[in-house]
C-alpha positions as CSV (number, residue, x, y, z in Angstrom):
1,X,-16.8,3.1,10.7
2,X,-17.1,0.9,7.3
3,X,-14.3,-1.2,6.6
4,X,-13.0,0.3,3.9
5,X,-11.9,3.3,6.6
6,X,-10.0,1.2,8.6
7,X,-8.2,-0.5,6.2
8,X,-7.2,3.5,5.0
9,X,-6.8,4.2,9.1
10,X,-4.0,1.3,8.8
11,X,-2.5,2.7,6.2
12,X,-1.6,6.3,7.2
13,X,-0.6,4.5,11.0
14,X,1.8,2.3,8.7
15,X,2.8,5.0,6.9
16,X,3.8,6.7,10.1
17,X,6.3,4.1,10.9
18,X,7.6,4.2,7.0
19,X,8.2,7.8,7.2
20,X,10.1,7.6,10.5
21,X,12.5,4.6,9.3
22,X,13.0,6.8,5.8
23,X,14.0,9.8,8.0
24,X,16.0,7.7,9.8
25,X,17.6,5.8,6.9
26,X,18.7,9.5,5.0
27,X,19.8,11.0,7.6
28,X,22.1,8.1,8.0
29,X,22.9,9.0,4.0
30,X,23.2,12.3,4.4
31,X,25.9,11.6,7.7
32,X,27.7,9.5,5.2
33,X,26.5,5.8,6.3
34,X,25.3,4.9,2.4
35,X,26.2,1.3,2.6
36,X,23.7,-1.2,0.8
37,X,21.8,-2.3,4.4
38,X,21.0,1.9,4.9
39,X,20.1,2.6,0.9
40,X,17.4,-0.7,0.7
41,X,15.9,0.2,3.9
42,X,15.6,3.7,2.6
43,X,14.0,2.2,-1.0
44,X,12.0,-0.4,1.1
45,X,10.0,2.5,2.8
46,X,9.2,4.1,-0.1
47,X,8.4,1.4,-2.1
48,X,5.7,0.2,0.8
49,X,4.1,3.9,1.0
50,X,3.6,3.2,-2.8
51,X,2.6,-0.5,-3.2
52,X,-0.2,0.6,-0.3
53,X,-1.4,4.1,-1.5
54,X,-2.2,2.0,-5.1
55,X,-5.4,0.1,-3.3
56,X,-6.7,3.3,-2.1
57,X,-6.0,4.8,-5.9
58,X,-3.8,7.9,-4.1
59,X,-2.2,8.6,-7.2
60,X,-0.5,11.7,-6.5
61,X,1.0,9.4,-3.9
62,X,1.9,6.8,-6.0
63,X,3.4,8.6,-8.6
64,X,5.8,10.3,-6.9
65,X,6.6,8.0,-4.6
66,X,7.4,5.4,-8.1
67,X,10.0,8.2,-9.0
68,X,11.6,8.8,-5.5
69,X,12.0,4.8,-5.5
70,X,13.1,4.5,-9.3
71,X,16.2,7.3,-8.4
72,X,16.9,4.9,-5.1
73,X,16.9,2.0,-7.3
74,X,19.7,3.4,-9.1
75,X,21.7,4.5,-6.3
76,X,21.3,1.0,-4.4
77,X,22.2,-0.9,-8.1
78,X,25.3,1.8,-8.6
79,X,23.8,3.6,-11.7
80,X,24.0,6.8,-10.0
81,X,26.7,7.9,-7.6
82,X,25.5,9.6,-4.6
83,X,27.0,13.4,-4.8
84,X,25.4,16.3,-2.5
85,X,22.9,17.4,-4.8
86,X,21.5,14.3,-4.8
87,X,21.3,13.7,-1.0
88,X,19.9,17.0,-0.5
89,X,17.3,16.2,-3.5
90,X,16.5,12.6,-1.3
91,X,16.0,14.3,1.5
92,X,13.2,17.1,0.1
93,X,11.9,14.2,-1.5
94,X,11.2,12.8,1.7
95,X,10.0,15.6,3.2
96,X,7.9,15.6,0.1
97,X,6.2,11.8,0.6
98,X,5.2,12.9,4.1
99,X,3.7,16.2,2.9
100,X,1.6,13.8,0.4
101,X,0.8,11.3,2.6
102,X,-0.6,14.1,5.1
103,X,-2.6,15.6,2.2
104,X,-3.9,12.1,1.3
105,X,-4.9,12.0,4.7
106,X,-6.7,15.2,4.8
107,X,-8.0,14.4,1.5
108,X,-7.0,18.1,0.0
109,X,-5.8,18.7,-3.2
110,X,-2.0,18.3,-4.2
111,X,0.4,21.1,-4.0
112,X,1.8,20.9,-7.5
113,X,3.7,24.1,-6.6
114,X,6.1,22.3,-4.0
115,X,5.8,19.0,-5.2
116,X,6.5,19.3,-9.1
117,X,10.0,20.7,-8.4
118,X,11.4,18.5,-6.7
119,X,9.8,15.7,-8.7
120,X,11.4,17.3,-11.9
121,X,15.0,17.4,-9.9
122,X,14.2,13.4,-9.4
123,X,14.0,12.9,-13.2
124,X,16.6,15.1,-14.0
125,X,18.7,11.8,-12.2
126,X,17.0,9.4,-14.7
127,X,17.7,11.4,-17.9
128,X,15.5,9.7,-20.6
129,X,14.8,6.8,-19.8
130,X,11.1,6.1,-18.1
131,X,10.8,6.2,-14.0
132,X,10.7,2.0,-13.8
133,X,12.1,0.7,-10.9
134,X,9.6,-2.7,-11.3
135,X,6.9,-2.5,-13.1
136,X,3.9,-1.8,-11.7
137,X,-0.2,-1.4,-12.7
138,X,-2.5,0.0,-9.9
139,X,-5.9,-0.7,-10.2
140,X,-7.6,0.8,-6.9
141,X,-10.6,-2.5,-5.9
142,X,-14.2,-1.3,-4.6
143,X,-14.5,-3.6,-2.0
144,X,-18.3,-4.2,-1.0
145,X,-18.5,-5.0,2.8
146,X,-22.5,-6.6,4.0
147,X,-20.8,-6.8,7.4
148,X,-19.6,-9.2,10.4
149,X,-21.2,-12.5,9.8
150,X,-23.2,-14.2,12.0
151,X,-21.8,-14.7,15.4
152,X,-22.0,-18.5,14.7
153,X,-20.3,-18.8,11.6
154,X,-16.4,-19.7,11.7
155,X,-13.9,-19.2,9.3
156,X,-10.3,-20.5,8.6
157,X,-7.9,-18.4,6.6
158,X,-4.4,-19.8,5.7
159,X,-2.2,-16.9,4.6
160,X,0.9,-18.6,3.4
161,X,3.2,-15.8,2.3
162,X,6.8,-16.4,0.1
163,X,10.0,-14.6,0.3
164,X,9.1,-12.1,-3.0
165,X,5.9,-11.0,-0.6
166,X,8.2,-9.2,2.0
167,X,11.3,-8.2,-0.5
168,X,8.9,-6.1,-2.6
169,X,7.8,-4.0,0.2
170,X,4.3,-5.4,0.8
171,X,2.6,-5.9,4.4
172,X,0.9,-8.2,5.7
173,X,-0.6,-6.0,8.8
174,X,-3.2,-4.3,6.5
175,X,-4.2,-7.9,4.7
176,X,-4.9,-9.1,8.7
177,X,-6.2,-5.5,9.6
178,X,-9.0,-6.1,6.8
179,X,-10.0,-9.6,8.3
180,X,-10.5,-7.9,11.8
181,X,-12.9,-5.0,10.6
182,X,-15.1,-8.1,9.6
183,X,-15.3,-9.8,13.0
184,X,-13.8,-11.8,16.0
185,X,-10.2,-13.2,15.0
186,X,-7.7,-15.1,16.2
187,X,-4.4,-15.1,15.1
188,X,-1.8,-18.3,15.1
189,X,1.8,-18.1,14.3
190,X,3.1,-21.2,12.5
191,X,6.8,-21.0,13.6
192,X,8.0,-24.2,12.5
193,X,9.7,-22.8,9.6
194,X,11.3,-19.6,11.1
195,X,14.5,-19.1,10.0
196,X,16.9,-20.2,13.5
197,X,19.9,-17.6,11.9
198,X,21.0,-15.4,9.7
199,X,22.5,-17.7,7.1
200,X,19.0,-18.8,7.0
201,X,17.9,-15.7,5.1
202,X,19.9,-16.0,2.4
C-alpha cells in the first residue's frame, strides 16, 4: 500500500468518528439542546471533513461540506435563527456529508440528484451573499513517496502546533499518520505546557 493510501485510509477512519459526533451533536439540535458548546461541535465536524477532503482534492466533498458549515456559521454567530425547517434541512445535510464521504470512499460518481436539493435548501439560508464561512483555497499536493529510508538513518521532527491549528478544525492524527507510512516512529508527548484547568483554555 503506497503512502498516499493510507494517508486516504486515515481519512475516511477520521471521518468515521466526525460523522458519529455530527449525528450526535444534531440530534442534540433537533431535541432542542442548541446551546453554543452543541452548535461548534456540530460546525467543528464539518469543518474537519472539509479542511481534510481538500488534500485528497474531493471536491464534491468539499463543496458541500463549505456550504453545510457556512449555514452553521450563521447559526452559531446568531445570523440565522434555528426554526424547524432548518433543523430538518441540518439534519439531511448530514445524512448528505456521509452519503459523500461513502461515495468518496468508493470512488463513484456524485449523486447530483439527492445531493443538489438539499444543497440548494442550504443556500436558500444564505440568500445572496457567497457561501464564506472562512476563506479557504484547496490546492490537492502530489506527494512523491521513494520509500522508508534506510534502516539506519534517524530523524527528529518537532511538530509544535498553536491554538488556531485545533480551533479551525485541522488534525494532527493524519499529519503523524503520514510520518508512520514512511517508517519506524516514536512518538513523545511534551506535557510541560498542558493546560492543568479549564481557565487554562481560555
Amino acid at each position: 500500500m503506497t503512502a498516499d493510501m493510507t494517508m486516504r485510509d486515515v481519512f475516511f477512519e477520521e471521518c468515521e468518528d466526525l460523522i458519529a459526533a455530527l449525528t450526535e451533536g444534531l440530534t442534540a439540535m433537533r431535541d432542542g439542546s442548541t446551546d453554543s458548546e452543541t452548535v461548534n461541535a456540530v460546525f467543528r465536524a464539518v469543518h474537519s471533513v472539509k479542511g481534510a477532503a481538500g488534500a485528497f482534492a474531493l471536491d464534491d466533498l468539499v463543496g458541500f461540506a463549505h456550504t453545510f458549515e457556512t449555514v452553521l456559521d450563521h447559526v452559531r454567530s446568531q445570523r440565522l435563527t434555528l426554526d424547524d425547517r432548518i433543523l430538518h434541512v441540518l439534519q439531511r445535510s448530514g445524512d448528505i456529508l456521509a452519503d459523500l464521504i461513502e461515495t468518496a470512499r468508493e470512488e463513484l460518481p456524485t449523486n447530483s440528484a439527492q445531493v443538489d436539493p438539499v444543497l440548494a435548501d442550504l443556500q436558500s439560508f444564505l440568500g445572496d451573499a457567497p457561501a464564506e464561512a472562512e476563506d479557504f483555497t484547496f490546492e490537492a499536493l502530489t506527494l512523491a513517496f521513494d520509500g522508508p529510508a534506510d534502516a539506519g538513518s534517524t530523524y527528529v521532527v518537532d511538530f509544535t502546533p498553536n491554538a488556531a491549528f485545533y480551533t479551525s478544525g485541522n488534525d494532527p492524527v493524519l499529519i503523524i499518520a503520514a510520518l508512520q507510512s514512511l517508517g519506524t516512529t516514536r512518538v513523545t508527548v511534551d506535557l510541560s505546557r498542558l493546560p492543568t484547568g479549564l481557565d487554562d483554555l481560555h
